[in-house]
N, CA and C atoms as a LAMMPS dump frame, in Angstrom:
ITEM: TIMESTEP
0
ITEM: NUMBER OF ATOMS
189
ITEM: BOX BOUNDS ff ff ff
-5.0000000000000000e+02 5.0000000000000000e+02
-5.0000000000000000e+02 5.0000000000000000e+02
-5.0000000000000000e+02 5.0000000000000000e+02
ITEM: ATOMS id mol type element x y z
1 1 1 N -66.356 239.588 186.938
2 1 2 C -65.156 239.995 186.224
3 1 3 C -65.455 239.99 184.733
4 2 1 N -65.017 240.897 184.238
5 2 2 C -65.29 240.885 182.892
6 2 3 C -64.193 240.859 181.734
7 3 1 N -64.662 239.467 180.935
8 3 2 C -63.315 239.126 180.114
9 3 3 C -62.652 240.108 179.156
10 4 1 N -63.471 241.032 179.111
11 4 2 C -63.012 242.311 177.972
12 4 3 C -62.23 242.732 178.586
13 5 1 N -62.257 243.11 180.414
14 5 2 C -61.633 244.261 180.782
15 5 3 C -59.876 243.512 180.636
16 6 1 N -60.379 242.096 181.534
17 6 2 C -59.134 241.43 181.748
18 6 3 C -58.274 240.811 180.324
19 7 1 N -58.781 241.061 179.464
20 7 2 C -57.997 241.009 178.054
21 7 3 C -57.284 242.431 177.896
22 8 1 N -57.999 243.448 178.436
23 8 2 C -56.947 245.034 177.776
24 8 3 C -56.49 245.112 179.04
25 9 1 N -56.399 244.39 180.343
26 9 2 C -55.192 244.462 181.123
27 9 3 C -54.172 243.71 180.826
28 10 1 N -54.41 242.427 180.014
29 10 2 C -53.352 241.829 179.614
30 10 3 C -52.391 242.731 178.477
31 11 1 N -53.162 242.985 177.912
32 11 2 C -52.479 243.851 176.858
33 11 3 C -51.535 245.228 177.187
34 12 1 N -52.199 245.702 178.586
35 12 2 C -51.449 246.877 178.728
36 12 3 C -50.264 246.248 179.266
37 13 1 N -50.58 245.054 179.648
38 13 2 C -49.294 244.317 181.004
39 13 3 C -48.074 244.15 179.88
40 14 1 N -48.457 243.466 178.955
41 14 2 C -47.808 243.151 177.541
42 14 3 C -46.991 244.425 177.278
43 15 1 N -47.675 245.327 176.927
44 15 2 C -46.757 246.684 176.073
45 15 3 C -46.383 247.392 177.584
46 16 1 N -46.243 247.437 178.622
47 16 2 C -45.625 247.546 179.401
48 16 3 C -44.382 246.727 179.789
49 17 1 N -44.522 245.762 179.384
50 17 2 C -43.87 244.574 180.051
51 17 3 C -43.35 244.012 181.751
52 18 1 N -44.823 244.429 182.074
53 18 2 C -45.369 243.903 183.366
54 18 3 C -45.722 242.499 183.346
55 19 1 N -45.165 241.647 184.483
56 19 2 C -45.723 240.179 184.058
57 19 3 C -47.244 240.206 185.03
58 20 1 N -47.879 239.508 184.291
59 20 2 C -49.321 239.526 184.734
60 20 3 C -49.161 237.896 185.73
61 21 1 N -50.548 237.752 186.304
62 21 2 C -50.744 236.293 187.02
63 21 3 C -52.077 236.48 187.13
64 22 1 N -52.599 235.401 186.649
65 22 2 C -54.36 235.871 186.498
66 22 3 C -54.481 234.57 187.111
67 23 1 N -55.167 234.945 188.733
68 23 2 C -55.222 233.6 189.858
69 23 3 C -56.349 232.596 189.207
70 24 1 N -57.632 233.822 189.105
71 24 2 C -58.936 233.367 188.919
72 24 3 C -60.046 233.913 188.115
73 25 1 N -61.013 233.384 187.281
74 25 2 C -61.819 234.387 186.806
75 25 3 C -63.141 234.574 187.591
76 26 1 N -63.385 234.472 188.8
77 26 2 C -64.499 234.996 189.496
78 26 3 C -65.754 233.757 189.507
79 27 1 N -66.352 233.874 190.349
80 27 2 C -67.489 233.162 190.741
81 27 3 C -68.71 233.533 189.862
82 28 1 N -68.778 235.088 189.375
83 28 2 C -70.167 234.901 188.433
84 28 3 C -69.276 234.654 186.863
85 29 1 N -68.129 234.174 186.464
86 29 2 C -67.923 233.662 185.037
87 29 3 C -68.367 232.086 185.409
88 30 1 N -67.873 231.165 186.853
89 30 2 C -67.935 230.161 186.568
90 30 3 C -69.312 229.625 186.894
91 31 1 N -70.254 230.647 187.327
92 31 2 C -71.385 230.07 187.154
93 31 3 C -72.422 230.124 186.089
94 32 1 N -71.556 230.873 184.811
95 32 2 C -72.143 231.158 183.861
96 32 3 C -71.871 230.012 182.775
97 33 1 N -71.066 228.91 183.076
98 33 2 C -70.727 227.977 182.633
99 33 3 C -71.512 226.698 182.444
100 34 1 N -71.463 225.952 182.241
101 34 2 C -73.098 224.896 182.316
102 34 3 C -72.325 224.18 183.007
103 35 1 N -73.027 223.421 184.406
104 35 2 C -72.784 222.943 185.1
105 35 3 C -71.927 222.267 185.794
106 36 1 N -72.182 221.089 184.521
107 36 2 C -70.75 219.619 184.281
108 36 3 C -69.328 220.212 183.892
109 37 1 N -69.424 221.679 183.329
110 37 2 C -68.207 221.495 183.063
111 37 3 C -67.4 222.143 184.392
112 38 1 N -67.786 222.856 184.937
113 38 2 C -66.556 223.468 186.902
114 38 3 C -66.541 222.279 187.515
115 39 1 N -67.535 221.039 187.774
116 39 2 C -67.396 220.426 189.176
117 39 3 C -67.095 220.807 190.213
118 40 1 N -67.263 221.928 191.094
119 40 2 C -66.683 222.229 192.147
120 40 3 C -65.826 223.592 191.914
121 41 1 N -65.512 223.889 191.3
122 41 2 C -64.994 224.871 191.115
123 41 3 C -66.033 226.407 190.76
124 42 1 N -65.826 226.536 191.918
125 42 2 C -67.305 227.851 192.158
126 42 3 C -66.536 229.146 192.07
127 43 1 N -65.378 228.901 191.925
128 43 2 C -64.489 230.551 191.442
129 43 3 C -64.093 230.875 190.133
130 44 1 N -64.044 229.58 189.302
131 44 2 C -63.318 229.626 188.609
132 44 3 C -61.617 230.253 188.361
133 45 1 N -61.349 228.911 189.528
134 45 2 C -59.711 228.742 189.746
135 45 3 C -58.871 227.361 188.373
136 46 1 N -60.024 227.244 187.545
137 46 2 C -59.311 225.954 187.118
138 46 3 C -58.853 226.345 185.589
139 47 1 N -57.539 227.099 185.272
140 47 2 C -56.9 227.46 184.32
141 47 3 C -57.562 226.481 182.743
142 48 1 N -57.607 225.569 182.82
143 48 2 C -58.223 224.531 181.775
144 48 3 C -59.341 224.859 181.597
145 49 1 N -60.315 225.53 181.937
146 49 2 C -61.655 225.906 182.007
147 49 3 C -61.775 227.398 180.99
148 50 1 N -60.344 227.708 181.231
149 50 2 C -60.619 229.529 180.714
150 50 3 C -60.198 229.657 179.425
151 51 1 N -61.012 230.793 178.747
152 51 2 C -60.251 231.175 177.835
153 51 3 C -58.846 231.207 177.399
154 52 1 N -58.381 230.451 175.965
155 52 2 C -56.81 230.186 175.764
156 52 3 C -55.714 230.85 176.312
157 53 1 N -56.589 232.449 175.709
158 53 2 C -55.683 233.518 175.836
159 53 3 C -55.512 234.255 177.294
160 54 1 N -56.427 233.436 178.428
161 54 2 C -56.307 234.427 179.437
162 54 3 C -55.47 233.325 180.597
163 55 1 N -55.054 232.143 180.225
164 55 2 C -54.417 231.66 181.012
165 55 3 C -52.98 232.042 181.255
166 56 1 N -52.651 232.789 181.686
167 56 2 C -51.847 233.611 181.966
168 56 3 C -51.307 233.513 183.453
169 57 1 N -50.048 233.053 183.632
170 57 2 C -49.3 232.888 184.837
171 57 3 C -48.185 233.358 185.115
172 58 1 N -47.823 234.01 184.344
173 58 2 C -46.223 235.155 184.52
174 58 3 C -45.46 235.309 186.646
175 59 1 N -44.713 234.951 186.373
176 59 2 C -43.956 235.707 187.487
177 59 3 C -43.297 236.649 187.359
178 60 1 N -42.92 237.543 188.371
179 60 2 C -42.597 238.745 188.274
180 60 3 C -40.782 237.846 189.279
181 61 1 N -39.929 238.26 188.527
182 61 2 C -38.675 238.399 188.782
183 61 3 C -37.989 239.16 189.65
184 62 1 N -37.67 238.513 190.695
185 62 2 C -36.66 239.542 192.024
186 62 3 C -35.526 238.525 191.56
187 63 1 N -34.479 240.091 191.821
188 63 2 C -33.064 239.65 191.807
189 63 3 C -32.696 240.335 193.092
């Protein structure tokens, strides 16, 4: 996954005003990480791990 792309999807989500939910950033970001810092986390599911700006959890609203 690539953080560029998933930054100008945030952005389009933004000026759309689509709510985004960004589950995970992928297995080859969190193995690009040095070791100690995933513990176990081989997807990079662990929001604290990611970039400030991409922790992003929006729900999308049903009425």
């Amino acid at each position: 996954l690539s953080l560029s792309w998933l930054r100008e999807l945030r952005l389009q989500c933004e000026l759309a005003g689509v709510p985004l939910y960004i589950k995970q950033l992928g297995s080859a970001w969190a193995r690009a990480l040095p070791s100690d810092w995933c513990a176990g986390d081989d997807a990079g599911r662990s929001p604290r791990l990611w970039p400030q700006d991409l922790r992003v959890r929006q729900e999308a609203c049903v009425s």
